[in-house]
N, C-alpha and C positions, 0 to 999 in steps of 0.2 A: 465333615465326614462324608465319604463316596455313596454310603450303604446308610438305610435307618434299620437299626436291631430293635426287635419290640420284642420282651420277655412278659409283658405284663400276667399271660395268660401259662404260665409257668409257675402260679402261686397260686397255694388253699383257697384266699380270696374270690379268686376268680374261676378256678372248676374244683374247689371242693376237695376231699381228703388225699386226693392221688397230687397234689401240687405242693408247692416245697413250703412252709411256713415262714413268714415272711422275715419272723423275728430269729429263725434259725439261719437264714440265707443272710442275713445282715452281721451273725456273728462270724459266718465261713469267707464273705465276703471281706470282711475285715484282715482275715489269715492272708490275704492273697498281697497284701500291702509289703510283708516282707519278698515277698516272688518277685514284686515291681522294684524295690528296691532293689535288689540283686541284677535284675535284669540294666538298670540303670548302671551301675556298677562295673559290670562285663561290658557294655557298651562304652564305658569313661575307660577303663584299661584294656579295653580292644581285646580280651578274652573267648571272646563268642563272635566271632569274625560274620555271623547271618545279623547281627546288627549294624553293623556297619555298610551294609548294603544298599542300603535306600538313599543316601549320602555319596555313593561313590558311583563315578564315571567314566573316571583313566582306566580303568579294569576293562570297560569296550568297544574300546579305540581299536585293540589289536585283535578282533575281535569281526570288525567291519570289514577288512578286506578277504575275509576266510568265507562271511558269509556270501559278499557279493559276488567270491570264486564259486561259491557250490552254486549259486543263482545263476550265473552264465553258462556255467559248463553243464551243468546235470539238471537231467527231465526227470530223475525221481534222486533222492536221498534218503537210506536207511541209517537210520537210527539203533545200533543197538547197544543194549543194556538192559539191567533190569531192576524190577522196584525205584527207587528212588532215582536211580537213575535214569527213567525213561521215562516217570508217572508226572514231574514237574513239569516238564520241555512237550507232553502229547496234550495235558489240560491247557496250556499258554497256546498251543498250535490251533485248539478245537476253536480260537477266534476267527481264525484264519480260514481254516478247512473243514467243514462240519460235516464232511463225507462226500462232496463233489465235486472233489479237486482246489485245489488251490488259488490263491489272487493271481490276477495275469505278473508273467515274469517270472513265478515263483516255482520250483520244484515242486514236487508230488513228496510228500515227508512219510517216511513209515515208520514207524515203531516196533520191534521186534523184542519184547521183551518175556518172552518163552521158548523154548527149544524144541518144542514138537517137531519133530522133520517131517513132516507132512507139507508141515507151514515154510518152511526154509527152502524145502525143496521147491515147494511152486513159487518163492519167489524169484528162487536160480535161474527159473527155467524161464519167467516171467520178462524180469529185467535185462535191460543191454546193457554188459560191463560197461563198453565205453562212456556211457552216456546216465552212468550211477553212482552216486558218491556215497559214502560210510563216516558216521559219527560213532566212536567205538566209546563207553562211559564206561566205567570201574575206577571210584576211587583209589580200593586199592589195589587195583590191576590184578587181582586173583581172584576172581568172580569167576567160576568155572563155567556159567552158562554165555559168561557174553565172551570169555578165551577161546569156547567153543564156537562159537556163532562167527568171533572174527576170524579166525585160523581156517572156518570152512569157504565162510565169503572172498576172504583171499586168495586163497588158493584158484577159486571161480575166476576170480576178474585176471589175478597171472596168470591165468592158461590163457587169456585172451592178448591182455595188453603187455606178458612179459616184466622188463623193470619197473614199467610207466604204471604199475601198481597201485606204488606205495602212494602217488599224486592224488588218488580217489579216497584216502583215508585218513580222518584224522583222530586223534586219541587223548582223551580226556583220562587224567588219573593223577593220583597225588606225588607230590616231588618225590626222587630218594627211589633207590633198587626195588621194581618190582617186574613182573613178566610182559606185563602190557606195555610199559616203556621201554623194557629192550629190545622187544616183539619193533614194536614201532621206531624204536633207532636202528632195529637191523634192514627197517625197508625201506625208509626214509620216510617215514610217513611223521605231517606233522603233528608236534605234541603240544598239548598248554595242560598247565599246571589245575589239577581240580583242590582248593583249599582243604589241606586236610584237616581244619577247624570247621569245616562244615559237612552235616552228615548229610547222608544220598537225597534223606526224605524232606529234610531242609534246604536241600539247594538249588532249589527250583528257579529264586531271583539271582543265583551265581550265572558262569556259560555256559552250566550244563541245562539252565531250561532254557536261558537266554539268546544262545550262540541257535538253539533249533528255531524261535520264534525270529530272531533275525533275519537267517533263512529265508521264511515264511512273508517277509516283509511287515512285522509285527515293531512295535516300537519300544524300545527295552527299557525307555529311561523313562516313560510313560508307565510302565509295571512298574518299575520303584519308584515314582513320584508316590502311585497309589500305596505302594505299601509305607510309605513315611508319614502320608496322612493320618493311617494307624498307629504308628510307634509313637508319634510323635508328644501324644499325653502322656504316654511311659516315660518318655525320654523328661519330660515338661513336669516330672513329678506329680499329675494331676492324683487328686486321691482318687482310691477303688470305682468307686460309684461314678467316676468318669471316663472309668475305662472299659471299652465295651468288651473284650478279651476278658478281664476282670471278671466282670458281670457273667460270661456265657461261661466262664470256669466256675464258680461259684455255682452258679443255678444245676449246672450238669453233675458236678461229684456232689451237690448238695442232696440232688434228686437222687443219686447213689446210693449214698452214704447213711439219708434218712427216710427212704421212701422206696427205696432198694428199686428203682428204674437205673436198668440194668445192661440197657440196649438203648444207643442212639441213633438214630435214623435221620440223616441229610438228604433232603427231596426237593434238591431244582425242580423248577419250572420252566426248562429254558434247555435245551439240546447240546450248546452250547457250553453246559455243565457237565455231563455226566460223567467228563473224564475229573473232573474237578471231585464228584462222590468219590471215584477209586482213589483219587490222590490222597482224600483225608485220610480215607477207612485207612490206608497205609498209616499216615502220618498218627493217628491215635490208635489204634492196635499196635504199633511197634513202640511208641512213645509210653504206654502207660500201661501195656498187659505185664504189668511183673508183679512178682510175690504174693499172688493172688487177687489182685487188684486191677482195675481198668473195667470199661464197660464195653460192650460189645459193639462196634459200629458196624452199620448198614445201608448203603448207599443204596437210593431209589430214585425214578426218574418220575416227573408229571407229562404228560399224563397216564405214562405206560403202567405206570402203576399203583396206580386210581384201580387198574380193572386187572390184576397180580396180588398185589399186598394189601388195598386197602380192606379188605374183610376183614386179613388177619390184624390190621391193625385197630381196627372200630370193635371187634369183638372178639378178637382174642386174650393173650393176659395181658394185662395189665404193668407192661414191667418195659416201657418204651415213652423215651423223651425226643418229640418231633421238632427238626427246624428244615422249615419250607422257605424256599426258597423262590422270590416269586420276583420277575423281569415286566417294569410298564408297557404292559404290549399292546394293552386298548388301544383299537385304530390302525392297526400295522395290519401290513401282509395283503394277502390278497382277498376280495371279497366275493360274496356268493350272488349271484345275477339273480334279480329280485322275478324276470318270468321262469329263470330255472326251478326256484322255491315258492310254486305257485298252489301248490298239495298243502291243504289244508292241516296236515301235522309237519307242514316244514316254515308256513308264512314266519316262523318266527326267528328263522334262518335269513332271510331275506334282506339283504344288503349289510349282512355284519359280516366282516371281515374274519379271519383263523385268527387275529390276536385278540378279537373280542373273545374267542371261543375259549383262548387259552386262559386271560384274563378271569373269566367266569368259573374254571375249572380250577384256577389255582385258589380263586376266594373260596371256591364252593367245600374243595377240600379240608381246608384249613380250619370252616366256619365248623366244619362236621366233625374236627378231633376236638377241639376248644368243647361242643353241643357234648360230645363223650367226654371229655372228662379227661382227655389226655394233655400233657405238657405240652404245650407249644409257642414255640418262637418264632416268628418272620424276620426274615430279610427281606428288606424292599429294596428292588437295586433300579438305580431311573434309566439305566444304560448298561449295556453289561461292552466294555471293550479294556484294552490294557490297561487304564487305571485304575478300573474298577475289580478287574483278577487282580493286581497286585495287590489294593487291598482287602480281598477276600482272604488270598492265600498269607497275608501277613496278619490277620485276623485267626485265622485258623491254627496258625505256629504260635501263636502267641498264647493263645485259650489252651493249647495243648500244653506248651511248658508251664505255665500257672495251672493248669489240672495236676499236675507232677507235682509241685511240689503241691499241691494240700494234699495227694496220694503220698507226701514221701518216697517217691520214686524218682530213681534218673529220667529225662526225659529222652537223652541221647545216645542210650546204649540199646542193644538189641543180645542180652547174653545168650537166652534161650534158641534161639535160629542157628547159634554154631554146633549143636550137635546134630542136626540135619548134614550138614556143609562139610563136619569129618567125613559121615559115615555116606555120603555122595562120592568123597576123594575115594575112601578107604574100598567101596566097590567097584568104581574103576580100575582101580590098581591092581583087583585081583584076579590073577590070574589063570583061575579056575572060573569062567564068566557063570557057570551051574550051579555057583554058591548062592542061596536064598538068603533074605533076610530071616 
């Protein structure tokens, strides 16, 4: 295993009546075996096509020469899409780019996944057509915010470069009639097929996260080595109790279900993550908020929010299951000059390093929700690089579909968000623009 998951402090045992009973977590635990089963099942008749990922390679072959064109030709590449189409491919990138700039070679990535014109227009104005490329995502090619976002950026770059256009864009969307692929055949912009057996918030090990982190100079089969490490007790029939997905499903709807913690909070300890928080909170808010069911996630960062949230979490209610997530950093980074910290309330700064600082802040945190009384789990991760994201984020799909089913819920539908998405069409089209909602 890439990661150690420790739940122990996630039970009565251990902080007392707000933890989950040890003999009720072993009976919910046990429900989860038909989940594994099933999931084993989809994976043997190739049903669920995000299983067969970790196993497969021919899928990025054609794949490598797209990337090495956007890494030769273009000094930035935008990205756009949104939700799941943008949230996989910008957490796998934050290996890469944690805000200053990219590995040598590699493009400037951006992520555009909102319509504010505020934001669109400073990148117009920002960017140099010639020397910028476009990743357009929408499964199913009628995503009204990324048809918007493409139809504006193009038009930008052909007023510049005329037909030589369609060379700066490529389009990602599922096979079969939709706008984004005719859009993209009428300019010649090229197309690759997005599996339309895998949903947006799942497709992060497909080339929709994968084809941005290639780009990036990130190593794709490295991301699915690490998430096969995970599957691979699912796959290996291992029972419940040895599956760490299993386990974190179990303890989390268990805490729900009988302790009514109601809200779950993921807090790296690591910069490197934070895009990985938004990516969940997607992935289990659209996964399991139906028929009045699901718990609330809430992405937070260490240490930004040691001195933000952590009040409300030490003494607010009581209705929050914590996993911290915590990077070996003792010894890294740069260290404090022991005549700089020569002030008597600093000698104890004095030649330790910012990973000792971080180290000490993620124990410290952690020691202090366990000291309260609150649910919590650690991740210990020894390294955080592409195998260890892959199996993060195959760990996190996993724990979410096994959430689903002990909720009895789809895990891959989104019903609720299409009456947003009508009634977004239905006021563009109208042609009175002074009609209020």
């Amino acid at each position: 295993m890439t990661y150690v998951h420790l739940t122990s402090n996630c039970f009565a045992e251990a902080i007392g009546s707000h933890g989950l009973d040890r003999t009720l977590y072993e009976l919910i635990l046990a429900k989860t075996l038909d989940a594994l089963k099933g999931l084993c099942a989809r994976h043997a008749d190739g049903s669920l096509p995000l299983l067969l990922l970790p196993e497969t390679s021919d899928d990025l072959l054609p794949l490598k020469p797209i990337a090495d064109a956007y890494r030769d030709k273009f000094d930035h590449v935008v990205l756009l899409g949104t939700g799941g189409s943008s949230l996989g491919g910008k957490t796998l990138c934050s290996l890469a780019d944690c805000g200053f700039g990219p590995r040598p070679g590699a493009p400037r990535l951006h992520f555009f996944d909102n319509v504010d014109p505020h934001t669109i227009t400073a990148m117009l104005r920002s960017l140099a057509p010639d020397r910028t490329g476009f990743l357009v995502v929408s499964k199913s090619g009628s995503t009204v915010e990324t048809l918007t976002q493409f139809l504006i950026c193009f038009n930008a770059v052909q007023q510049v470069l005329g037909a030589a256009a369609g060379d700066h864009f490529t389009a990602i969307t599922e096979p079969g009639d939709n706008a984004l692929r005719r859009l993209a055949a009428k300019f010649g912009m090229t197309i690759l097929d997005h599996d339309p057996g895998i949903g947006g918030r799942y497709s992060a090990l497909s080339l929709v996260g994968l084809l941005p982190a290639m780009i990036m100079g990130l190593d794709p089969l490295a991301v699915r080595e690490g998430a096969a490490d995970v599957l691979a007790p699912v796959l290996d029939g291992a029972p419940p109790k040895f599956v760490e997905p299993a386990i974190g499903a179990a303890i989390s709807i268990g805490l729900a279900t009988e302790n009514r913690i109601t809200t779950t909070v993921v807090m790296p300890y690591v910069d490197r993550l934070a895009d990985f928080g938004l990516w969940f909170r997607q992935l289990w808010a659209e996964s399991l908020g139906k028929n009045g069911k699901g718990t609330n996630p809430i992405n937070a960062l260490g240490t930004v929010d040691q001195h933000s949230q952590l009040q409300l979490y030490l003494d607010g209610p009581r209705d929050k299951m914590f996993t911290v997530m915590m990077l070996n950093c003792a010894g890294s980074g740069p260290t404090v000059e022991p005549s700089l910290a020569d002030d008597e309330a600093l000698i104890y700064l004095a030649g330790k390093s910012m990973g000792d600082l971080m180290d000490a802040e993620q124990r410290a945190t952690a020691k202090t929700l366990i000291r309260n009384n609150r649910p919590t789990r650690i991740f210990r991760l020894s390294s955080l690089d592409e195998r260890m994201m892959g199996a993060l984020m195959m760990h996190f799909m996993l724990e979410t579909i096994i959430a689903a089913h002990l909720l009895n819920v789809d895990p891959f539908d989104q019903p609720a968000v299409e009456e947003g998405k009508i009634l977004t069409h239905d006021y563009l089209a109208e042609s009175d623009q002074g009609t209020k909602p």
